[in-house]
C-alpha positions in Angstrom: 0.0 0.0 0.0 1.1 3.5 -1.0 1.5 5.9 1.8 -0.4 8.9 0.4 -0.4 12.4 1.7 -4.0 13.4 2.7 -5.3 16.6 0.8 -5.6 18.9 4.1 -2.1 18.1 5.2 -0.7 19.2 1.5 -3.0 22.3 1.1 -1.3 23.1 4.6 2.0 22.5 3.5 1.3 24.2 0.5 0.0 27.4 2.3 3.3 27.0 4.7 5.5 27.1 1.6 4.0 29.6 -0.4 4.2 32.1 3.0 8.0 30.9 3.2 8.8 32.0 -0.1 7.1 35.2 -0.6 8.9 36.0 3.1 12.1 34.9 2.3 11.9 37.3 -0.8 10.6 39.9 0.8 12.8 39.6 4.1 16.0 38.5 3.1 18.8 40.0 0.9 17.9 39.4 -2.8 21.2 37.1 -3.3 19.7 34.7 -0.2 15.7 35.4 -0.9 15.5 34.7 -4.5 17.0 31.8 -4.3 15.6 30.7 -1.4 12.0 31.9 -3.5 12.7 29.9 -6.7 13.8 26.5 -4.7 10.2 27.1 -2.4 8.3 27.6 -5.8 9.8 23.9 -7.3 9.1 22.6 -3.5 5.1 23.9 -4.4 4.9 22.3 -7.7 5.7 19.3 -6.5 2.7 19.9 -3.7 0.5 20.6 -6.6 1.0 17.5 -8.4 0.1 15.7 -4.9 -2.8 17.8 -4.6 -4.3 16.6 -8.5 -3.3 12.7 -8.0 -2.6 12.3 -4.1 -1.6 8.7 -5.1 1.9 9.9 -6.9 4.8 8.5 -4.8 7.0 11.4 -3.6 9.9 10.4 -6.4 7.4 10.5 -9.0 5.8 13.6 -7.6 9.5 15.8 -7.2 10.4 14.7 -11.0 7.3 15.5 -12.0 7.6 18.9 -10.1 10.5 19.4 -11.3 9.7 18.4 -14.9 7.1 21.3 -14.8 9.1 24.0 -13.3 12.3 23.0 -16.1 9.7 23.2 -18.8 8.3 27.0 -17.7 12.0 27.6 -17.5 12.6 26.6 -21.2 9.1 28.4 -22.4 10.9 31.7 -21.0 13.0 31.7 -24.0 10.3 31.9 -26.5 9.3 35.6 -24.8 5.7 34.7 -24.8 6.0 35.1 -20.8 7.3 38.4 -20.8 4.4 39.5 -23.4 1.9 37.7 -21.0 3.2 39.5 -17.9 2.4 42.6 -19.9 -0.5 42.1 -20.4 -1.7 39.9 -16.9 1.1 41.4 -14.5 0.2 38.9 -11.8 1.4 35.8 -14.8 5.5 36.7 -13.6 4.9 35.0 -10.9 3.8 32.1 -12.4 5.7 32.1 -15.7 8.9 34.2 -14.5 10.1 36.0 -17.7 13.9 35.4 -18.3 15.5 32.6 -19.0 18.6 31.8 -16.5 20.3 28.5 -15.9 21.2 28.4 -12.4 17.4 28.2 -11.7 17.5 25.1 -12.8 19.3 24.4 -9.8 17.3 25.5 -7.8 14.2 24.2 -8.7 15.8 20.6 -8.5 16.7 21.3 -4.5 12.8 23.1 -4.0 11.5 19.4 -6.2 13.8 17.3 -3.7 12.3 18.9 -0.3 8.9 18.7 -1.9 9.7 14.7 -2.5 10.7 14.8 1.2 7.6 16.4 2.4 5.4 14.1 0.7 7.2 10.9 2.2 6.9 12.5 5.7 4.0 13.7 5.1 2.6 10.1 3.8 4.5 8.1 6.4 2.5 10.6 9.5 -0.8 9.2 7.2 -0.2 5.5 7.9 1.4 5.9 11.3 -2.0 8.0 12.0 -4.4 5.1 10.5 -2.3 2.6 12.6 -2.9 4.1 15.5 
């Protein structure tokens, strides 16, 4: 049996890491906050995929997280994000605008701690059902 994460404890993650990240960029020195930000924002996706198919193991869910945020990464160099973020200013956030590598990075550590969550967050599931 699949340990699986139940919805309430990943919309409370969720919430948890979405309040980190906008903190840590608002708080912290850009060189520690953006970072910081753009790892947090992986760590969601991967909450997000949890949230649409609660059954995804945690390694499935952080590649899958991580698949997403390297694809949005790639569709910055087309320039159709910047020319949405024009237009819907609220989209950079989503779609980020300019293409840089390093995020890549980043987004792989923010996919591995949303893997990690998920197992925890599974495991506390069955432990609570046991008991």
């Amino acid at each position: 049996m699949r340990a699986t994460m139940p919805r309430s404890t990943s919309v409370l993650i969720a919430v948890v890491v979405v309040l980190a990240g906008l903190g840590a960029r608002a708080a912290l020195p850009g060189v520690v906050g953006g970072p910081v930000g753009d790892a947090l924002y992986a760590t969601l996706v991967v909450l997000l995929v949890v949230l649409v198919r609660p059954r995804t193991s945690p390694v499935a869910a952080a590649l899958a997280g991580f698949a997403v945020c390297l694809a949005i990464e790639l569709f910055q160099l087309t320039g159709i994000p910047v020319a949405v973020a024009e237009r819907f200013p609220l989209a950079r956030i989503v779609l980020g605008t300019t293409f840089w590598a390093p995020d890549l990075l980043r987004y792989a550590a923010g996919a591995a701690l949303g893997g990690v969550l998920c197992r925890i967050g599974g495991r506390r599931a069955v432990a609570e059902d046991a008991a």
